[in-house]
N, C-alpha and C positions, 0 to 999 in steps of 0.2 A: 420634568416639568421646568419650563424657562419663564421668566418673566420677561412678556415684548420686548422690553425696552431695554432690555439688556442682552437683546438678539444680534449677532453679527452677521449669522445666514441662518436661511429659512429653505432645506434642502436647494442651496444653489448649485449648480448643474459647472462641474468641474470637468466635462467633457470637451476636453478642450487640448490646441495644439500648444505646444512646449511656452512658456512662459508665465511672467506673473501675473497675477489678480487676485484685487483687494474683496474682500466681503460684499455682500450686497446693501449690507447696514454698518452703520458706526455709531459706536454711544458716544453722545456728548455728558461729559463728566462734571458740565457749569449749567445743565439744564436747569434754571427756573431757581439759579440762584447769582449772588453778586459774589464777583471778583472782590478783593479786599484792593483798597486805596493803597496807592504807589508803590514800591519797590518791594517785594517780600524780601527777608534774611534771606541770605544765601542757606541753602537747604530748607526754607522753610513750608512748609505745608502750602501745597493750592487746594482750593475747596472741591471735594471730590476726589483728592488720590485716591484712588482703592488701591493702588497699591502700599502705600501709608497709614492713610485711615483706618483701613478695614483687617482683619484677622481672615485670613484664609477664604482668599475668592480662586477660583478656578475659571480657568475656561476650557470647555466642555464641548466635544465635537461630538458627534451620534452621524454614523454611516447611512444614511437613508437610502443609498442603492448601490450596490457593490460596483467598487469600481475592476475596470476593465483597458487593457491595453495590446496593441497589436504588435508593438516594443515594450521594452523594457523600463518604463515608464518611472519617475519617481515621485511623490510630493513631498514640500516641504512647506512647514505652516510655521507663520512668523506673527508675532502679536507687534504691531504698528501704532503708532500717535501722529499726530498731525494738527497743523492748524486749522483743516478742514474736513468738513461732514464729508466729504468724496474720497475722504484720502490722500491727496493727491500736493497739499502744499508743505513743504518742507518735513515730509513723511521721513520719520525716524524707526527702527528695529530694535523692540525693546528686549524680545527672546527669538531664540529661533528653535523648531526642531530639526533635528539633522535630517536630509532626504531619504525616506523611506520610500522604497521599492514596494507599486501597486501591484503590477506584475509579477513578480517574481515573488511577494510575499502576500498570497491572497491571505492569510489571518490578521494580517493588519488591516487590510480595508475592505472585509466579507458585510455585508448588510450585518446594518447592528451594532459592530465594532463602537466601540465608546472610547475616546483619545482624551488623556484630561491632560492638561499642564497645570502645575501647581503653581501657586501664587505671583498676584498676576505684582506684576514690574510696578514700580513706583514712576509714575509720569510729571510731563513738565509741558506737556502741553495739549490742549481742548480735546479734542477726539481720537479715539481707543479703536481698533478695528484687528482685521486680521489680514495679510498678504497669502495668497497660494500660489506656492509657484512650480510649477509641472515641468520636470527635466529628461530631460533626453528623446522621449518618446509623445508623440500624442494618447490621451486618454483617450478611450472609446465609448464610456461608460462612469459615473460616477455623480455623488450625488453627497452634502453632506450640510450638518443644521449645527450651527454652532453658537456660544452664546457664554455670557459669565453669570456663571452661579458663588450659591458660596454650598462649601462643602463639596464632594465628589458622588458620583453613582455607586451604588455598592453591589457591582456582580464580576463576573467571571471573566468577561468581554473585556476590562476596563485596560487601558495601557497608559503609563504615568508617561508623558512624553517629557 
């Protein structure tokens, strides 16, 4: 179970030709609160780090349709910051996972597969999201719901990326 608002995708449709793409959603980490007045201490806390703040957030991917390739396909999922909801202005990589093989390794991404990364990265700037970036071959198939919880899923499926 996810909470909305801390959704990055909502089974978005990773069927797609070789290249990257950011999540369908991005959290903002300053929603419906104030910035502190002038210069923070160097290292000092922004409101909202969950990577700071908070004890053990995850973000959590759940396979919603097996993905499929007609090559030898890879993905690789990267957790991103930015100074905007799009992603798109002066987007930073705060973790990356190494490319893993859809094609060639269907138990990593069979319907259901559950991908966690553990604790999410300490940020430095407004919005959190996720990069997917499909190498070598086009997807054909594929489908996935991602999101930060805190704590992990506890079954069989789960792969600590």
């Amino acid at each position: 179970m996810f909470d909305q608002n801390l959704m990055f995708s909502d089974s978005q449709n990773l069927a797609q030709a070789a290249g990257s793409y950011v999540s369908s959603s991005s959290i903002d980490t300053w929603k419906g609160k104030a910035a502190a007045a002038g210069t923070p201490a160097i290292g000092g806390p922004l409101t909202g780090d969950y990577g700071r703040g908070n004890d053990m957030m995850y973000i959590v991917g759940i396979v919603t349709q097996a993905f499929t390739s007609a090559g030898a396909a890879t993905l690789q999922i990267q957790v991103i910051q930015a100074d905007d909801a799009a992603l798109t202005s002066n987007v930073q990589v705060l973790r990356e996972t190494r490319a893993l093989a859809a094609g060639t390794q269907p138990s990593v991404f069979t319907l259901g597969k559950v991908l966690n990364m553990q604790n999410v990265p300490s940020m430095t700037k407004q919005f959190l999201g996720l990069q997917y970036t499909i190498g070598t071959a086009t997807t054909t198939a594929g489908k996935i719901t991602a999101g930060l919880r805190k704590g992990v899923f506890s079954n069989d499926s789960a792969l600590l990326l």
